[in-house]
Biopython code that builds the backbone (N, CA, C, O; Angstrom):
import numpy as np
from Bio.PDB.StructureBuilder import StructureBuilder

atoms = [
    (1, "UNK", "N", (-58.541, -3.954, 18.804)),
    (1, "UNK", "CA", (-57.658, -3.473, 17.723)),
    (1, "UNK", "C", (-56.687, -4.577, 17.319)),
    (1, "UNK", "O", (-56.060, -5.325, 18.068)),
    (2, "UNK", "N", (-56.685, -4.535, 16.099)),
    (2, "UNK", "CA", (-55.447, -5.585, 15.303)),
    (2, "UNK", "C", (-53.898, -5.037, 15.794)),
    (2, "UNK", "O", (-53.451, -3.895, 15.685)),
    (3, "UNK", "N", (-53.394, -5.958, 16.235)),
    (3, "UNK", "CA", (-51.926, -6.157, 16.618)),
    (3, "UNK", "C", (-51.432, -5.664, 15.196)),
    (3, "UNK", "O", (-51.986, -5.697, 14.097)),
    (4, "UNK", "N", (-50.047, -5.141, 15.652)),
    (4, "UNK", "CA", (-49.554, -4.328, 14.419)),
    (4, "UNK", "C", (-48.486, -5.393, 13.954)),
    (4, "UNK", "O", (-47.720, -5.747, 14.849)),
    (5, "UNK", "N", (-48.297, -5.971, 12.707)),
    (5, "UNK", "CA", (-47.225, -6.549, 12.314)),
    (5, "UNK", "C", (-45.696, -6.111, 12.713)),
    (5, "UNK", "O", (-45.231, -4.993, 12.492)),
    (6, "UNK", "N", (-45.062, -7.091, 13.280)),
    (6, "UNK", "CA", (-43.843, -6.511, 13.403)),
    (6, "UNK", "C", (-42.856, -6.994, 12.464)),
    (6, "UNK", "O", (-42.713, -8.179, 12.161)),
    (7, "UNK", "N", (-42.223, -6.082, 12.045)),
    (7, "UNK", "CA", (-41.353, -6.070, 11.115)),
    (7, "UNK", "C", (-40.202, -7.095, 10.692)),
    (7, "UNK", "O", (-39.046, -6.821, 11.015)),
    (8, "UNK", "N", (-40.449, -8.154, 10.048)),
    (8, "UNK", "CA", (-39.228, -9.409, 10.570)),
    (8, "UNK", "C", (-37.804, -8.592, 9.480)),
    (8, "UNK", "O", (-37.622, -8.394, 8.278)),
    (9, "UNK", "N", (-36.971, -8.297, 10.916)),
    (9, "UNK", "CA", (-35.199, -7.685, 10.487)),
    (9, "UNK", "C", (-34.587, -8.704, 9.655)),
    (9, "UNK", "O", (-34.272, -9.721, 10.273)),
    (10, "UNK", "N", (-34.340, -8.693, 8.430)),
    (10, "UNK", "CA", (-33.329, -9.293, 7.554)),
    (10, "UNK", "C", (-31.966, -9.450, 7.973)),
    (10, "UNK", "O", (-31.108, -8.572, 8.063)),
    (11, "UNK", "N", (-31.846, -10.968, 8.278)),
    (11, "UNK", "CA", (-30.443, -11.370, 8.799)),
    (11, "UNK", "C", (-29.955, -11.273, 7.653)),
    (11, "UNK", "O", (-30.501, -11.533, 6.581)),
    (12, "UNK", "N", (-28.509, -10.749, 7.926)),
    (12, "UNK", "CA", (-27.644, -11.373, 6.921)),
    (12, "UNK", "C", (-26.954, -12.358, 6.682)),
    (12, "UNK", "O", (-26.179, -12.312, 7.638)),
    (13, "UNK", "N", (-26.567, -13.517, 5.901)),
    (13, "UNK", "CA", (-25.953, -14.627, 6.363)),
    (13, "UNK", "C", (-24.530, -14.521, 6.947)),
    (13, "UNK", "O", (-23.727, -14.708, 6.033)),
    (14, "UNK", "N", (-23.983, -14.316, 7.991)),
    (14, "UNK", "CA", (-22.889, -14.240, 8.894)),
    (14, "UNK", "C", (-22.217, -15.630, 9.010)),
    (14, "UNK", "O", (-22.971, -16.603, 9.019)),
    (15, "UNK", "N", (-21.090, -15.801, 9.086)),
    (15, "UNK", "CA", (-20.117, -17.019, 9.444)),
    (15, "UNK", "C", (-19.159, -16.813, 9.836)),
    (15, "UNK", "O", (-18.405, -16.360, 8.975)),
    (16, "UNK", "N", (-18.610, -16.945, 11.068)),
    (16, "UNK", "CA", (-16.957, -16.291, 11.811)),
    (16, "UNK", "C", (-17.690, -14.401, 12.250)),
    (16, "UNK", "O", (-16.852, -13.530, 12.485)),
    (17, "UNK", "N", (-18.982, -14.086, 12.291)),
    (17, "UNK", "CA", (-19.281, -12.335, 12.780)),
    (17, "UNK", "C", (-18.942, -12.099, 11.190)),
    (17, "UNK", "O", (-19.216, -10.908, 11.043)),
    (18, "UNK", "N", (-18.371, -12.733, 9.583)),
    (18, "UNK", "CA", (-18.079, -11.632, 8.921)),
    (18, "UNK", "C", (-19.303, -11.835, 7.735)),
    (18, "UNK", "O", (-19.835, -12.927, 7.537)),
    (19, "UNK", "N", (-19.616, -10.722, 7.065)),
    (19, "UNK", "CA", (-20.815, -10.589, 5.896)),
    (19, "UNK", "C", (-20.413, -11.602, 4.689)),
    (19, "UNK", "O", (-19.369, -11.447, 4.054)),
    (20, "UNK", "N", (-21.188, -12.484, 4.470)),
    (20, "UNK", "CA", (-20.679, -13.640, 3.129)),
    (20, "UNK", "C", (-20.046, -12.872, 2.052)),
    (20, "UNK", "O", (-19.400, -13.421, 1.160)),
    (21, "UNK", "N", (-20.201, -11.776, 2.119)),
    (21, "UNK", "CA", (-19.723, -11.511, 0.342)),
    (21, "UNK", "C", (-17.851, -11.177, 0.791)),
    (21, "UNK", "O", (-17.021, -10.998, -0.101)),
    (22, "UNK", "N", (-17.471, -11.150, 2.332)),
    (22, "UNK", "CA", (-16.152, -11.006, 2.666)),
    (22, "UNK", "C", (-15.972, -12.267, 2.942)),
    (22, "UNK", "O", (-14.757, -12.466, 2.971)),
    (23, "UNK", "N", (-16.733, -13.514, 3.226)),
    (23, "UNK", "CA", (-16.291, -14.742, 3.297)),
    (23, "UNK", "C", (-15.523, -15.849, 1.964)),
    (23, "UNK", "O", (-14.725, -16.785, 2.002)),
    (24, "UNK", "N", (-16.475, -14.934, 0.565)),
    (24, "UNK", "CA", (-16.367, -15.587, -0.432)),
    (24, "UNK", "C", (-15.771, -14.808, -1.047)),
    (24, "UNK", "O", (-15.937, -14.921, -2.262)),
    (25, "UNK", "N", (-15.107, -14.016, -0.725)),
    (25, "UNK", "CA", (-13.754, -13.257, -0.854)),
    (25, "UNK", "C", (-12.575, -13.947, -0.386)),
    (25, "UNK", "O", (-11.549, -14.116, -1.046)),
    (26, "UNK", "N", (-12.753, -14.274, 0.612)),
    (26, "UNK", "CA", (-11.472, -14.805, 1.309)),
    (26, "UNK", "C", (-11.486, -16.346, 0.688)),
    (26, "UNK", "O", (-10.494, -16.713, 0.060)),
    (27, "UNK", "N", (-12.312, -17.007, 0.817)),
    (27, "UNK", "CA", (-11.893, -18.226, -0.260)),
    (27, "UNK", "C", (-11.581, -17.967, -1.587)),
    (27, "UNK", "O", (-10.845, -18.887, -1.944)),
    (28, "UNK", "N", (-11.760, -17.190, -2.506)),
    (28, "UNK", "CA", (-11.312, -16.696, -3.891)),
    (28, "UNK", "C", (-9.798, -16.532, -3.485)),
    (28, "UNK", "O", (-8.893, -16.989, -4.184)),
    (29, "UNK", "N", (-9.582, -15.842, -2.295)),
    (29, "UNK", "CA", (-8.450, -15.436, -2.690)),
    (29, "UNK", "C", (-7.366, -16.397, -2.359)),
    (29, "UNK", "O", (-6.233, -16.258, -2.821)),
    (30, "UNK", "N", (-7.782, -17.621, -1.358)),
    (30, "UNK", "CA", (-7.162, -18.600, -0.946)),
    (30, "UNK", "C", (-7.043, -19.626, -2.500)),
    (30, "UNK", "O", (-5.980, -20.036, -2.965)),
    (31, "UNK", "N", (-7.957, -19.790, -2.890)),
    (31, "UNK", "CA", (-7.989, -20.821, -4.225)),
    (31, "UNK", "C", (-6.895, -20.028, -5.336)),
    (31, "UNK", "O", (-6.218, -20.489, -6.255)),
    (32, "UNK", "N", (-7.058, -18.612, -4.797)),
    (32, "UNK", "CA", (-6.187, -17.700, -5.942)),
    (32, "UNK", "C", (-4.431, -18.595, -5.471)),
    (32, "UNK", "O", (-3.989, -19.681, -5.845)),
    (33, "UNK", "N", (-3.970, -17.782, -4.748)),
    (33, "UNK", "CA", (-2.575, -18.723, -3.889)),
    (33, "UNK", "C", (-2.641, -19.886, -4.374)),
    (33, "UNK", "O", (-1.858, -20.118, -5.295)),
    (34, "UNK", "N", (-3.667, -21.101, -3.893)),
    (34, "UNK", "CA", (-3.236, -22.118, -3.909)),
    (34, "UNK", "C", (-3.328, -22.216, -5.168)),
    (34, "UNK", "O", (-2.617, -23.221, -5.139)),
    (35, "UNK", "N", (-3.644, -22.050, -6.730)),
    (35, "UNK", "CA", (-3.700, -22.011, -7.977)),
    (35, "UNK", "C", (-2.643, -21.630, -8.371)),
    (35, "UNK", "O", (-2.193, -22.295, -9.304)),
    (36, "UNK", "N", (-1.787, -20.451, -7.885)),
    (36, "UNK", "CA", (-0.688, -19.671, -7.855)),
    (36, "UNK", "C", (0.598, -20.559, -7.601)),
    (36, "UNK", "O", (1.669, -20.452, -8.199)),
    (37, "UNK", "N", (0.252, -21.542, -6.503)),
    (37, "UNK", "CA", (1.822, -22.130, -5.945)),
    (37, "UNK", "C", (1.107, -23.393, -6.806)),
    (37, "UNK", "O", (2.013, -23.407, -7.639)),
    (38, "UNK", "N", (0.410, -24.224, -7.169)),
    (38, "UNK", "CA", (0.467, -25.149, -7.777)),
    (38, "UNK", "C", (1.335, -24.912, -9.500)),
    (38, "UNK", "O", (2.173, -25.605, -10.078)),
    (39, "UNK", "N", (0.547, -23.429, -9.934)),
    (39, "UNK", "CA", (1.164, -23.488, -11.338)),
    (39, "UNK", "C", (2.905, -23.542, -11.057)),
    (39, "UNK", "O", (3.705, -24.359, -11.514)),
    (40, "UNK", "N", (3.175, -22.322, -10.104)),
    (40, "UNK", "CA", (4.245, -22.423, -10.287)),
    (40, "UNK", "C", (5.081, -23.803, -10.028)),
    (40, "UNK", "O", (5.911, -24.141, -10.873)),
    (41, "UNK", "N", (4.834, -24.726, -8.683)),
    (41, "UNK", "CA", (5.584, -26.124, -9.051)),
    (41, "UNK", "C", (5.613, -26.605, -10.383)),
    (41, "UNK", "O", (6.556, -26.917, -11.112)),
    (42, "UNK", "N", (4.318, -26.600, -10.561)),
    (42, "UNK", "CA", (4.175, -26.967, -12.007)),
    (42, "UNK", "C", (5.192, -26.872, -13.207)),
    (42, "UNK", "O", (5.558, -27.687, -14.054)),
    (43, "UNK", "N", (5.543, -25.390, -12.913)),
    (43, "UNK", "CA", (5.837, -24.724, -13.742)),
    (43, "UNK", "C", (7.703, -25.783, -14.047)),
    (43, "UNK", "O", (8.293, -26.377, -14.949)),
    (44, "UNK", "N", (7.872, -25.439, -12.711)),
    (44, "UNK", "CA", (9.122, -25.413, -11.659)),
    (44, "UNK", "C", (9.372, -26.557, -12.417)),
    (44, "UNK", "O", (9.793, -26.310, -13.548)),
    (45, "UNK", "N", (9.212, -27.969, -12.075)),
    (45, "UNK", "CA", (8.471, -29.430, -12.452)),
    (45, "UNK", "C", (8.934, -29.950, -14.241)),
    (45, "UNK", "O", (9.490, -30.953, -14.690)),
    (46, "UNK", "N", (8.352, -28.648, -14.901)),
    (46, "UNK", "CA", (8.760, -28.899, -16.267)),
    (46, "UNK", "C", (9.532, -28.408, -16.715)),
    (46, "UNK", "O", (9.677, -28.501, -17.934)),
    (47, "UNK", "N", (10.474, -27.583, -15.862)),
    (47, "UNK", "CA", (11.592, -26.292, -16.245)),
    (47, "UNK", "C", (12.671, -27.432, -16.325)),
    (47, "UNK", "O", (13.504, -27.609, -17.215)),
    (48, "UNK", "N", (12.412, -28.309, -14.953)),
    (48, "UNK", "CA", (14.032, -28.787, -14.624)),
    (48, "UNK", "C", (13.865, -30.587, -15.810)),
    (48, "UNK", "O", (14.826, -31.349, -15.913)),
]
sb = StructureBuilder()
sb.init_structure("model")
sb.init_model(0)
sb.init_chain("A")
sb.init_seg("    ")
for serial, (resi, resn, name, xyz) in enumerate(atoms, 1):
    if name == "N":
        sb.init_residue(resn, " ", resi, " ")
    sb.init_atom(name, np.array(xyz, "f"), 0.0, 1.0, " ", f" {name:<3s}", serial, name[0])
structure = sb.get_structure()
């Protein structure tokens, strides 16, 4: 009898245990901040 295919389980891509779509969350939201405190020096910068 033919061996039964076993089923290859779909990894998910993991980095730090967390699911990529919460990884590339957390860099959005880091680039968000750092976009955030740059405008504002910026801002700061051309005020004075």
């Amino acid at each position: 009898m033919p061996k039964p295919q076993q089923k290859k389980e779909r990894k998910q891509l993991r980095i730090l245990g967390l699911p990529w779509w919460m990884f590339l969350a957390v860099i959005f939201f880091i680039i968000m901040i750092l976009a955030n405190r740059w405008l504002t020096t910026a801002i700061v910068q051309l005020g004075s």
